[in-house]
C-alpha positions, -999 to 999 in steps of 0.1 A, spaced: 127 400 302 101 415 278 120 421 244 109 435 208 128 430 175 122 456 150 127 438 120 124 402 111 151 395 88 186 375 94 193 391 125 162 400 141 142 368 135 175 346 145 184 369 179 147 366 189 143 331 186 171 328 203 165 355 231 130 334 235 146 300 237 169 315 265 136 321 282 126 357 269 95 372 262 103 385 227 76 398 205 89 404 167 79 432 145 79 438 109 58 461 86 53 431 59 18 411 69 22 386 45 57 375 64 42 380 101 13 351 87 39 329 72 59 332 105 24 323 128 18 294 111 55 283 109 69 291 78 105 306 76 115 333 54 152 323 55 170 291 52 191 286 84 192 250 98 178 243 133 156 279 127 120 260 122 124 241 147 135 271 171 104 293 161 74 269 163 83 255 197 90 290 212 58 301 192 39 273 211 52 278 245 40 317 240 70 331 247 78 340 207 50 360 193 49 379 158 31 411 151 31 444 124 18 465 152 55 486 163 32 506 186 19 481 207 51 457 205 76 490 221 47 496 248 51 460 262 86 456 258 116 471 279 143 462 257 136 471 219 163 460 194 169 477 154 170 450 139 164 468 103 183 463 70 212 489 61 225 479 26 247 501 4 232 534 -5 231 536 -48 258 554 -64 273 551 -34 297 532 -6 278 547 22 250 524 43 216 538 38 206 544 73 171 558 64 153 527 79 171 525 113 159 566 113 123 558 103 121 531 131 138 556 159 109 582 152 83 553 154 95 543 187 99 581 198 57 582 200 53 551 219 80 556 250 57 558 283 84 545 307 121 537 305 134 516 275 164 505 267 168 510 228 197 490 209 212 492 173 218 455 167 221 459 130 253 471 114 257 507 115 287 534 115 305 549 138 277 579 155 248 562 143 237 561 180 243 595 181 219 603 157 194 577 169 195 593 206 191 629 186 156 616 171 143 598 201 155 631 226 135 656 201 100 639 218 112 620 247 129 635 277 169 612 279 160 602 312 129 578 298 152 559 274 190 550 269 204 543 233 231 510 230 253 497 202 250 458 206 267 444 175 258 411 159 283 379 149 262 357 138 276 335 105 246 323 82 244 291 83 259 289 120 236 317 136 220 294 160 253 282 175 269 317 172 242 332 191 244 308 219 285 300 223 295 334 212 332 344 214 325 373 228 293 398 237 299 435 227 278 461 244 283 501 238 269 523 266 283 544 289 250 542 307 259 518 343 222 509 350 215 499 313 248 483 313 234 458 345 204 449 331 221 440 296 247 415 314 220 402 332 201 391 300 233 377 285 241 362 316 229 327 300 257 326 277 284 347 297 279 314 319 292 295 287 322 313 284 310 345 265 331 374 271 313 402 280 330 439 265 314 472 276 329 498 256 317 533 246 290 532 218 312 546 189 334 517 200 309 491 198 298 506 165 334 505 152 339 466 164 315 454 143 332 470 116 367 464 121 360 427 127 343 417 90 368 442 74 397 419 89 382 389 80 372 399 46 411 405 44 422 374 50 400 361 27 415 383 2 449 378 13 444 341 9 429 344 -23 458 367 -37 482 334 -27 462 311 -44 467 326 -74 509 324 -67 506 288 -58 490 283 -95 522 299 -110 546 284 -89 535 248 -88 523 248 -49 493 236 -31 472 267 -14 464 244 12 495 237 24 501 275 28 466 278 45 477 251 69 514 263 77 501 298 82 468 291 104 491 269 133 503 302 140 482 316 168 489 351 156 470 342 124 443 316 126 435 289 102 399 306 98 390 324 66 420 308 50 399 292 29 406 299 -12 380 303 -34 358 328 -51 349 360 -41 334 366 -7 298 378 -6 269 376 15 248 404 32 277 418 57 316 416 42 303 435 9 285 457 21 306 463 53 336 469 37 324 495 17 305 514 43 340 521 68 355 531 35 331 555 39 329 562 70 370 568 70 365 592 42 340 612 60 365 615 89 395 624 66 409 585 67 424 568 41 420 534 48 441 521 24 444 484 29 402 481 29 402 495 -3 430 475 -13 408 445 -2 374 458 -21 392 457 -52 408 428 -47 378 410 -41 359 432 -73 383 413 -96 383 379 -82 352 364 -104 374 381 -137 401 362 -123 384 325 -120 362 332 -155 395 340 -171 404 304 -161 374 285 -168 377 298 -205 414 283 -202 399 251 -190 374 250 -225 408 262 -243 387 293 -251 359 279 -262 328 286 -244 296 287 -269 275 261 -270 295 244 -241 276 229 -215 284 243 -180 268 230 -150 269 245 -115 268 227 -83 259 253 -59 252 290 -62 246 309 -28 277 329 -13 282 299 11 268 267 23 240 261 46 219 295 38 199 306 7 215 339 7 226 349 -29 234 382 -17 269 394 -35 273 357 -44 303 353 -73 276 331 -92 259 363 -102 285 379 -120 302 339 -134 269 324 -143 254 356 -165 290 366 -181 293 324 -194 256 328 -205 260 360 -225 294 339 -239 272 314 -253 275 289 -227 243 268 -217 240 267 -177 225 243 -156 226 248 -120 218 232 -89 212 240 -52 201 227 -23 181 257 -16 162 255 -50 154 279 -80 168 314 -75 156 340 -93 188 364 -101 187 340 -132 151 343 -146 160 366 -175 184 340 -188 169 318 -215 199 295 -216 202 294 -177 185 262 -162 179 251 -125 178 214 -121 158 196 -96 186 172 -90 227 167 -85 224 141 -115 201 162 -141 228 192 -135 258 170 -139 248 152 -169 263 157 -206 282 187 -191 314 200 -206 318 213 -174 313 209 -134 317 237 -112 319 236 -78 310 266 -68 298 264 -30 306 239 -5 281 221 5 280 189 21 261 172 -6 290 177 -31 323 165 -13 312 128 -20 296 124 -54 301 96 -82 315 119 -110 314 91 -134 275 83 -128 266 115 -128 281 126 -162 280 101 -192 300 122 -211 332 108 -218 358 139 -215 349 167 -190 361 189 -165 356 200 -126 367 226 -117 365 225 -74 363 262 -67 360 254 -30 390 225 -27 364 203 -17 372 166 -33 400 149 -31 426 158 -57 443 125 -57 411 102 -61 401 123 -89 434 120 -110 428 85 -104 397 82 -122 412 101 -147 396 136 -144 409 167 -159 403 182 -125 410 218 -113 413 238 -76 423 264 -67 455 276 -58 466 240 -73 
């Protein structure tokens, strides 16, 4: 099938690769030149492992092509995805909608046949609505159908999610749309995809129930960690005994910091909104935001503990700063709020990442990105593990650190408690 993807980012440059690995035609659009060149000659705007690979052998093979021309891209496609940001509006919980609009008008002057037109980034409930309402003001409804075809794709997994998804979600009420859309996710139906048609509202809705549920149990697991460090009990052990229940589900019963990224934040807020506009009080959401909001307070509170409440001058290094492992997404991370509040304390921050230098920490003079584990670990008062990544779960604390009498503090559970009392570490998790 001949496919476009308005938008480059996360989800349109992942779903298109994907889409064109599956066999696709897929051209991809975006209004930034300098990105389209960087694409064409290989280079990836996002870190996502397997992703480079992905786009220069479907780039090769000509079925994966990249352009900033919209008009021409809608003209040879049938299927045309939105695949455009929607971040929190400022002052404001509400998603700012106003580029999905923009590109609905854009296509509106280049429909010449049928097209099937889906929302594929995150939108609320009647967004579709509105999208059909702009397209129908030019373009007579029988030349175009409008579908809510949320994405699931976990950064740093997005390759995998896309092709052995749990489930495929696809909101139209439209029976000849609805055929061709099985048939281009027939590929991974095969695999054991569940296929949902619902209305479009519904679709719209799923996207957001589902990361406002998960960013709950995050919370909710979070809010036990901090028991278990009152009460003398291993978080763990409650994450374990509660995820064997198949009601519940071990996943996202992970303690640590805050969660972040460019979808639970943001997400959350937005059917906050979205309920309020509708005369809803969803309580337990809002319950969740805040709990989240306080959660860095909450760790920071117990790092000065740790330092016994002295932080100036202390040496503080950080292993890790994006929201999770395997992406370079600092998006909502915790480290942007822990890292400037220890600075401004008089603390003296080295961090590293896998990903490299990020530049949420330029304006800090006493903020320092090290090239390696070993030139962030050494003379520090401090080690915090602050995402999970691979590279940490096995590291030689005693090499790395000359100094005599420091502390980790494992934000992410990831070493192993026991061997680390051995060695006669003042060590630290969480909910421990």
């Amino acid at each position: 099938m001949k496919l476009c993807m308005i938008g480059t980012g996360y989800v349109g440059l992942v779903s298109g690769v994907c889409f064109a690995d599956l066999g696709n035609d897929v051209i991809c659009v975006d209004k930034d030149n300098d990105k389209i060149t960087k694409l064409k000659e290989g280079i990836i705007p996002i870190y996502e492992p397997g992703l480079e690979e992905l786009v220069k052998k479907n780039y090769k093979l000509k079925r994966l092509s990249f352009t900033s021309n919209i008009s021409d891209a809608v003209k040879k496609s049938n299927i045309i995805f939105i695949c455009v940001g929607t971040p929190t509006k400022k002052n404001s919980n509400a998603a700012d909608l106003s580029q999905i609009f923009k590109v609905a008008k854009e296509i509106s002057k280049n429909i010449k046949s049928f097209k099937i037109i889906i929302n594929k980034s995150t939108v609320p409930v009647t967004t579709g609505d509105e999208v059909e309402k702009i397209i129908s003001k030019k373009i007579n409804k029988k030349l175009f159908s409008v579908v809510s075809n949320p994405e699931f794709l976990r950064e740093g997994e997005a390759i995998r999610d896309f092709i052995y998804p749990d489930r495929v979600v696809i909101g139209t009420s439209n029976k000849k749309t609805n055929k061709v859309l099985k048939s281009l996710y027939s590929p991974l139906i095969s695999k054991g995809a569940k296929y949902i048609n619902t209305s479009r509202r519904g679709a719209e809705l799923i996207k957001y129930a589902s990361n406002a549920f998960l960013a709950t149990k995050i919370s909710f697991i979070n809010e036990l960690a901090n028991l278990c460090e009152k009460t003398d009990v291993n978080v763990e052990d409650i994450s374990i005994g509660m995820g064997l229940d198949k009601r519940i589900g071990g996943r996202f019963l992970r303690a640590g910091p805050a969660y972040g990224g460019s979808c639970f934040p943001k997400d959350t807020r937005a059917i906050v909104d979205t309920g309020s506009k509708f005369k809803t009080d969803l309580s337990i959401i809002k319950a969740v935001i805040k709990s989240n909001k306080d959660r860095s307070k909450l760790l920071l509170n117990r790092v000065s503990k740790i330092l016994k409440n002295k932080i100036r001058n202390k040496k503080i290094c950080f292993l890790g700063v994006t929201f999770k492992a395997n992406t370079d997404d600092m998006r909502e991370s915790s480290s942007i709020k822990m890292i400037p509040y220890l600075s401004k304390k008089g603390a003296k921050i080295t961090y590293f990442d896998p990903t490299g230098y990020k530049k949420e920490f330029k304006n800090f003079k006493n903020v320092y990105n090290a090239k390696t584990i070993k030139e962030a670990c050494n003379d520090s008062d401090l080690i915090i593990i602050h995402t999970e990544w691979n590279d940490f779960k096995s590291l030689n604390f005693e090499k790395l650190n000359k100094k005599k009498n420091f502390f980790i503090y494992d934000m992410r559970n990831i070493l192993q408690n026991g061997k680390i009392k051995k060695n006669n570490k003042r060590y630290f998790g969480i909910g421990k």
